[in-house]
C-alpha positions in Angstrom: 29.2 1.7 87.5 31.1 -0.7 85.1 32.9 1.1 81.9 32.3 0.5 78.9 35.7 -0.7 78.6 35.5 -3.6 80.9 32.3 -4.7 79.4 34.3 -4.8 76.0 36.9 -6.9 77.6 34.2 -9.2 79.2 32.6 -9.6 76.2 35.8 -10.6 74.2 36.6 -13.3 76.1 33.5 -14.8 76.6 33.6 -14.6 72.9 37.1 -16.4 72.7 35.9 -18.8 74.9 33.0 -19.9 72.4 35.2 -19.6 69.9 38.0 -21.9 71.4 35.6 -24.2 72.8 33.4 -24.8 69.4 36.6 -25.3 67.4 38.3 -28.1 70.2 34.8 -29.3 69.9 35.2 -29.8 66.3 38.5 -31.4 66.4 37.0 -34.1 69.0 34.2 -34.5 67.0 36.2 -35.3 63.8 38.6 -37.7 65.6 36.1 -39.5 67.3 34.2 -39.6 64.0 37.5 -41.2 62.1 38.3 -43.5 65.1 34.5 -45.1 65.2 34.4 -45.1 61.5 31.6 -42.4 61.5 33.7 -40.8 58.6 35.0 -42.6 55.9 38.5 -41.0 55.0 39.1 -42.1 51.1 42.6 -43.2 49.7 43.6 -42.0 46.7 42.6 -43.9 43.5 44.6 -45.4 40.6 44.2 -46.7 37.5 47.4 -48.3 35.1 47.6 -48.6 31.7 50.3 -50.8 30.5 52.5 -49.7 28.0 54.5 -52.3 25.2 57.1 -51.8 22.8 58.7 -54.4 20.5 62.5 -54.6 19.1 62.2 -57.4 16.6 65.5 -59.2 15.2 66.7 -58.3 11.5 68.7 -59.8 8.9 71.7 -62.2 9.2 73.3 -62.6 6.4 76.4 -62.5 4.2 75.8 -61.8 0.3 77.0 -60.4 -2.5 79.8 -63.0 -3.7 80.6 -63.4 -7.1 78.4 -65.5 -9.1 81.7 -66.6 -10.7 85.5 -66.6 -11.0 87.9 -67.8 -13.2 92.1 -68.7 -13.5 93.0 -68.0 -17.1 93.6 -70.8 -19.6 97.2 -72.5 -19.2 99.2 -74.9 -21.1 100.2 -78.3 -19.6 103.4 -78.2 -18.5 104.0 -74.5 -17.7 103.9 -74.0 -14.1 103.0 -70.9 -12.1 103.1 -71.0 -8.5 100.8 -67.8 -8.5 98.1 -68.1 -11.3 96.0 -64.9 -10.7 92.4 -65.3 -11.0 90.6 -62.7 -13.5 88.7 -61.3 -11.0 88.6 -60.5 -7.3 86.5 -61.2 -4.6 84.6 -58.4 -4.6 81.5 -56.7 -2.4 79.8 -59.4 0.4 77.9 -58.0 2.5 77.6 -59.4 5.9 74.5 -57.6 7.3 74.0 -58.0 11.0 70.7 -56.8 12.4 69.9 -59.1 14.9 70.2 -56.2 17.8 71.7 -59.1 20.5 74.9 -57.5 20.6 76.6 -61.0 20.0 80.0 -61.2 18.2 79.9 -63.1 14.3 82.5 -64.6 11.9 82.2 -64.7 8.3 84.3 -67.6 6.9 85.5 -68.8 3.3 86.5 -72.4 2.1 86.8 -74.1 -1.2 86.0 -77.4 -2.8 88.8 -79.6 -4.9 89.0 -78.7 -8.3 87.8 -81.1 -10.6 87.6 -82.3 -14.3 85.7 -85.5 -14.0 88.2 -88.0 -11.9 91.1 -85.6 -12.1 91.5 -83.5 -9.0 93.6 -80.2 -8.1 93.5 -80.3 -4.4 92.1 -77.2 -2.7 95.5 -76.2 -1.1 96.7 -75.1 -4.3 94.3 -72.3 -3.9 95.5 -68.9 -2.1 93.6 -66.2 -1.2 94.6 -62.7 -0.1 92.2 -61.7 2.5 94.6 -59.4 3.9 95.0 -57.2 0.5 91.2 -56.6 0.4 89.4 -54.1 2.0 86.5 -53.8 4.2 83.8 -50.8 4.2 80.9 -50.2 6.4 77.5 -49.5 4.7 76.4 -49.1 8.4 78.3 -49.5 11.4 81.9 -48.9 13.1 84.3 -50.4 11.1 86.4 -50.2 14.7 84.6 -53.1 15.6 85.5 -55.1 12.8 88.7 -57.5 12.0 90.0 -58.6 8.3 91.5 -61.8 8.1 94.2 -63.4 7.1 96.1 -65.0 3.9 95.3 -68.6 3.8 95.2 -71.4 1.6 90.9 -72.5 1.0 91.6 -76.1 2.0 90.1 -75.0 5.4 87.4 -72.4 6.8 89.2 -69.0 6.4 88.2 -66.0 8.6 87.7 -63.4 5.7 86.1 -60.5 8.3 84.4 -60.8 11.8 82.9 -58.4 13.9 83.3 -57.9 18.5 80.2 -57.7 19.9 79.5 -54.5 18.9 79.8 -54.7 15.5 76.1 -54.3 14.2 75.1 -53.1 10.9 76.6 -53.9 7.0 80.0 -54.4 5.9 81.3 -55.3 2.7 84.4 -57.3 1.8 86.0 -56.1 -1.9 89.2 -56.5 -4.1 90.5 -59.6 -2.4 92.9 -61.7 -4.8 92.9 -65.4 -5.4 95.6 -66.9 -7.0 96.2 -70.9 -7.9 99.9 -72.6 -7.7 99.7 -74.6 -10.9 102.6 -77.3 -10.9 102.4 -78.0 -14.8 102.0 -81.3 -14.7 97.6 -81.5 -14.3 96.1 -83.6 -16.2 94.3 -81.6 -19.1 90.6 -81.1 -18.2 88.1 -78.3 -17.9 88.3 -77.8 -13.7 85.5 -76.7 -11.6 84.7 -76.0 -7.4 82.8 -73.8 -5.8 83.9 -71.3 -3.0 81.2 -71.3 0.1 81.3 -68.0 1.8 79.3 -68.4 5.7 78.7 -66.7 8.6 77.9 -67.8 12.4 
């Protein structure tokens, strides 16, 4: 007579057995499915938007001269070697918004004075850059240089800025002064002063 045990036994392994030989036949049926192309195993699927952002240049510029200055009235024959003008150079702006990180100069120069044919040459005219003073509006003034004292018969450097110097700055209280020999002609004398930046 068999026990009960035993048939217990029996009857878990032939269960085992089913159950081990239905899931290897599984696996082979899944493999062989992927290898023949039977099933169709799907790759992950995508789709891209594009993203765009635009950094425009700004401003350029230098601005803010005086519309006009003036040495006071002298009498022929009384020389002053330095002739103060009435007022200073005061507040230009150079503004630099481009965003290219590229390094500027602002310069100054002067035209002769004249009074029709009669001349007063343009090296007579001194400027004091380096008594002025320069503020930032915007920006590290660290990154800025003032210029020197010069005479106006050449380009000047009156500020210029590394390549990190981006934002506004403004150039104030600079002196010009004229070394009058007393002996010009008598004449009502104009120029012009051209402030520019590169």
């Amino acid at each position: 007579m068999i026990s009960k045990q035993t048939i217990l036994n029996r009857v878990e392994n032939q269960v085992r057995q089913q159950l081990f030989g239905s899931v290897m036949f599984a696996v082979l049926g899944l493999m062989l499915a992927v290898n023949f192309g039977w099933l169709k195993v799907r790759a992950a699927n995508n789709d891209v938007t594009n993203l765009t952002f635009n950094v425009t240049t700004g401003a350029f510029t230098i601005a803010g001269a005086p519309d006009a200055m003036a040495f006071p009235d002298i009498v022929y024959g009384v020389s002053n070697t330095d002739h103060l003008a009435t007022t200073n150079v005061t507040n230009v702006l150079v503004t630099d918004h481009r965003g290219t990180g590229t390094a500027w100069n602002a310069t100054v120069a002067s035209t002769n004075l004249t009074a029709g044919t009669n001349v007063i040459d343009n090296g007579h005219i001194n400027f004091r850059i380096a008594t002025g003073t320069i503020t930032n509006e915007e920006g590290d003034l660290n990154f800025v240089t003032k210029g020197t004292n010069g005479l106006l018969n050449d380009d000047l450097t009156l500020m210029s800025g590394n390549t990190a110097a981006a934002g506004i700055f403004n150039y104030s209280q600079g002196p010009l002064s004229l070394n009058v020999a007393g002996t010009e002609p008598t004449g009502n004398y104009t120029g012009t002063i051209t402030f520019t930046l590169a």
